[in-house]
N, C-alpha and C positions, 0 to 999 in steps of 0.2 A: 365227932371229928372225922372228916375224910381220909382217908389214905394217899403217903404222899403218891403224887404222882411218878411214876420212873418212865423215863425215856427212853426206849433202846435204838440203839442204833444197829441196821440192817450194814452190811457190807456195804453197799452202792453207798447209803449215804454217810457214810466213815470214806469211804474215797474223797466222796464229793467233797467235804467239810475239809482233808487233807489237801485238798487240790486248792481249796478256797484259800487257804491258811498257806499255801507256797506260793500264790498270787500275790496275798496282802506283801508277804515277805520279800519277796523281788520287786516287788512296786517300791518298798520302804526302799529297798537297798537302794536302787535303780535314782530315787529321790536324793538318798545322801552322796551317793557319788555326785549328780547332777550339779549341788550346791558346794562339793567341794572342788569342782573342777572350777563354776563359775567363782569362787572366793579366788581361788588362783589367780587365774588368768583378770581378775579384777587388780590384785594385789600386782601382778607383774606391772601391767599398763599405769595403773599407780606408781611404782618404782621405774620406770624409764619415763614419764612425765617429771617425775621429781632431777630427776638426772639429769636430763636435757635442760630444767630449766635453771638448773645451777652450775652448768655447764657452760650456759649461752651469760648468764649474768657473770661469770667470774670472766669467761672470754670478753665480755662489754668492760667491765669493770678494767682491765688491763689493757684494752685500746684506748680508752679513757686518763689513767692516768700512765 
């Protein structure tokens, strides 16, 4: 049976892999923000179409009768 293999890590490449792993990390961040800004500002324009359009139909409805 072989002996396990161990891996060492040199300084350079413990930087490298910490720098990889703050990349992934701001990139995730940077994503979640992105999709909760777009939910927003989806959700706002959503809510002032809802508004306006029952705004303009209860205006019709009262020139109406």
């Amino acid at each position: 049976m072989p002996a396990p293999r161990v891996e060492q890590n040199t300084p350079e490449t413990a930087l490298l892999n910490a720098r990889v792993e703050d990349l992934r990390h701001f990139i995730t961040m940077i994503g979640r923000d992105s999709r909760f800004a777009a939910g927003l500002w989806a959700g706002i324009v959503k809510g002032l179409a809802t508004g306006l359009f029952i705004s303009f139909f209860l205006v019709g409805l009262k020139l109406v009768f």
